[in-house]
C-alpha positions in Angstrom: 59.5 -26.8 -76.0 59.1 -23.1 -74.4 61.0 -20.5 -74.5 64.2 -20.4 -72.6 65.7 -17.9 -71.2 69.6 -17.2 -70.7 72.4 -14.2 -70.6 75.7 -13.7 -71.7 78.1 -10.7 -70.9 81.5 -10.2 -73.1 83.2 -6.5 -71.5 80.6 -3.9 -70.8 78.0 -5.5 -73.0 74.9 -7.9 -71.3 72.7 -10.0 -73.4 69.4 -11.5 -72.6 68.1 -13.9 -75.2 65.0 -15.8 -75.7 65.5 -18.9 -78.0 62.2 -21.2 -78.9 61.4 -23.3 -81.1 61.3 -22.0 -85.1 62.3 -21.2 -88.7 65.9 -19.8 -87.9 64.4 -15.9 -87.3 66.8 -13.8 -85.2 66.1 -10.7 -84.2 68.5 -8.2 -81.9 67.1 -5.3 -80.2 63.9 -5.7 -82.7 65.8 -5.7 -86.0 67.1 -8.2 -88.3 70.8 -9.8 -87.3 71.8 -8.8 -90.5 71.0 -5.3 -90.6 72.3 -4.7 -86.8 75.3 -6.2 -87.0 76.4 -5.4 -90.7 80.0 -6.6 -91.0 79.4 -11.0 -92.3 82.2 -11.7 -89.4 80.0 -10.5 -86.9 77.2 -12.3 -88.1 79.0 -15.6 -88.7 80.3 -15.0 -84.6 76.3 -15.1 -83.9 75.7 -17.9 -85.6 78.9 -20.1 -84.6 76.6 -22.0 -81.6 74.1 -23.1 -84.2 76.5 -24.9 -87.0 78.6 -26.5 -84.3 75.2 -28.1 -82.9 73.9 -28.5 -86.4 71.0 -26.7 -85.3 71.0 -24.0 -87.8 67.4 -22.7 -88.9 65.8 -24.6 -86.3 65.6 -21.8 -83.3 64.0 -18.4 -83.5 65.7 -16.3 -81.0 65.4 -13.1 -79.9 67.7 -10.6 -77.7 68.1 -7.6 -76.4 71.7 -6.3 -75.3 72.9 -3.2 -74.0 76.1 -1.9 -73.4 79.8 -2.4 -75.0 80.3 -1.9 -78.6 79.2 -4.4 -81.9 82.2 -7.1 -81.1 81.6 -7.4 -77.7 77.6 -7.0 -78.1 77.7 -9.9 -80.9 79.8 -12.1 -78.6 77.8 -11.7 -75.4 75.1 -12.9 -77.5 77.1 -16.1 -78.6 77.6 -17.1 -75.0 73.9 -16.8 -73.7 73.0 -18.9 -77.1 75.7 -21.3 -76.6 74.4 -21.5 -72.8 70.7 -22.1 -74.1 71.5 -24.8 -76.5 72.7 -26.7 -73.5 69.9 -25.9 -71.4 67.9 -27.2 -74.8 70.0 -30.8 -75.1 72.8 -31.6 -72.3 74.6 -33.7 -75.3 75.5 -29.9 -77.1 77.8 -29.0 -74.4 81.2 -31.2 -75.3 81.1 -29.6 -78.9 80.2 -26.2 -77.7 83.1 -26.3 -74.5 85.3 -27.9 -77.1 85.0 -24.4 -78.9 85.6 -22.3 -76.0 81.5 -21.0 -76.5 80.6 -21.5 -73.1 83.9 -19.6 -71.9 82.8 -16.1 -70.0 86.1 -14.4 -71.5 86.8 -12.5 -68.2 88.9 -9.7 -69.9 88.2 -6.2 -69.2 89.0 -2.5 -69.3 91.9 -1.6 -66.9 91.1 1.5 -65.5 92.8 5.0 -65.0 95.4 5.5 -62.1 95.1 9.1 -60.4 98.6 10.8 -60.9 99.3 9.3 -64.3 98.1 9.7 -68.2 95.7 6.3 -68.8 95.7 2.9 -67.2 99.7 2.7 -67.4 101.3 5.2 -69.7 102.6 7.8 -67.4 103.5 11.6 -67.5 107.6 12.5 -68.5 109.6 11.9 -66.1 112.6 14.6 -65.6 115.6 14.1 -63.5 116.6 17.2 -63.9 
């Protein structure tokens, strides 16, 4: 197997992982999983693709993302894995769709309106 090659966006943030072959070493913006995303839910959101697969230690991958904060960063990098393991073995995408991994959650920012405070709260109205 090479190395494949896939993205995933969640928000601002943009993923691009490599995945290949390995002993389970995953490594995000050239450090450790575990030391960039510290908090054990993010990590368990990053590793979601492999248990559901029961793939888990068998891939090294390795990303870079950009963009967004840790939530959204740690789930953009859950859909471009989600989206490899399928490129890997058509038979993974059921289980993974089935878990709403290969969803791109289309929700984002709503921006500022001229003429008012943020996106929808408004200056005081007077009548008088």
């Amino acid at each position: 197997m090479e190395v494949i090659n896939t993205l995933g966006r969640r928000k601002t943030a943009i993923a691009r992982i490599y995945i290949s072959k390995g002993k389970g070493n995953v490594v995000v913006n050239n450090k450790d999983y575990k030391e960039f995303f510290p908090s054990p839910l993010l990590q368990k959101t990053l590793m979601d693709p492999f248990e559901v697969v029961s793939e888990a230690g068998n891939f090294d991958v390795k990303a870079n993302v950009r963009g967004g904060g840790i939530s959204g960063q740690a789930e953009a990098i859950r859909l471009a894995i989600s989206r490899a393991l399928v490129e890997y073995n058509e038979e993974n995408r059921p289980a993974l769709k089935a878990k709403g991994y290969l969803t791109r959650d289309p929700r984002m920012v709503e921006r500022k309106k001229f003429g008012q405070k943020k996106a929808r709260k408004r200056f005081q109205f007077s009548k008088r």
